[in-house]
Phi, psi and omega in degrees: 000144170281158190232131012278155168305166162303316185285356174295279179331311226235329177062020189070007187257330179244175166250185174308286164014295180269343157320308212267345162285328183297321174276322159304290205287327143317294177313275187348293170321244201347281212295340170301333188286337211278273207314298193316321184297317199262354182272297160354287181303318186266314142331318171275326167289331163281017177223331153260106159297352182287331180299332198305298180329318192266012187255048153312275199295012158297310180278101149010106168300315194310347196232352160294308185286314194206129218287124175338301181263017135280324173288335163263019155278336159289303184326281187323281153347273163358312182090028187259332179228159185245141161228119206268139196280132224215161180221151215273151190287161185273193198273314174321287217285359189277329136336286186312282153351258199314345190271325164253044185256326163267345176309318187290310182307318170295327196282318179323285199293318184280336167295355194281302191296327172292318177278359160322283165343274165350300160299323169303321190287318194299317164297339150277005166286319197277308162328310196273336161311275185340324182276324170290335183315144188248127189282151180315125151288133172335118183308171160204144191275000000 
């Protein structure tokens, strides 16, 4: 039998349906804290060769050891992670949202455009030096 059961799990509060997005969206967390672990680790090994050996023992057994979506099943069991009911947005504020999801696109696309601008200046600054510059004369021996 699996352990905790689903009716353990869920407290009567939820249905399966949101366990099991809850439990996806937990794994997802856990496995990222891993690859964030295992980039560290191998890194810190690429910078110590002696290390290449240990670098296991770098990575959180917990996240070593045991398969993603059993560790968030034990949390969610646990209470380390919760899972919370949102009620759904009305037609305003999913208004409201899109309107300030493009505004952040619009600020976005003029700052993109602006350090374009920047670079551009910077590479003709750096051009019209480079052309003023007085050329060497030839050493002579």
């Amino acid at each position: 039998m699996i352990y905790p059961t689903i009716t353990e799990l869920t407290k009567d509060e939820f249905n399966r349906y949101e366990l099991t997005l809850a439990t996806a969206k937990c794994a997802r967390i856990i496995t990222n804290e891993y690859v964030q672990q295992r980039e560290a680790a191998e890194k810190e090994a690429a910078e110590n060769k002696e290390m290449g050996r240990n670098l296991m023992a770098k990575i959180n057994k917990e996240y070593r050891d045991e398969k993603a979506v059993k560790n968030a099943i034990g949390r969610i069991y646990r209470g380390e992670y919760k899972i919370v009911h949102t009620e759904p947005l009305t037609e305003e504020e999913l208004a409201a949202l899109a309107e300030a999801e493009a505004a952040e696109e619009t600020e976005a696309a003029a700052e993109a455009e602006l350090l374009e601008a920047t670079d551009e200046d910077t590479d003709t600054a750096e051009e019209t030096d480079a052309e003023e510059a007085p050329e060497e004369a030839p050493a002579e021996e």
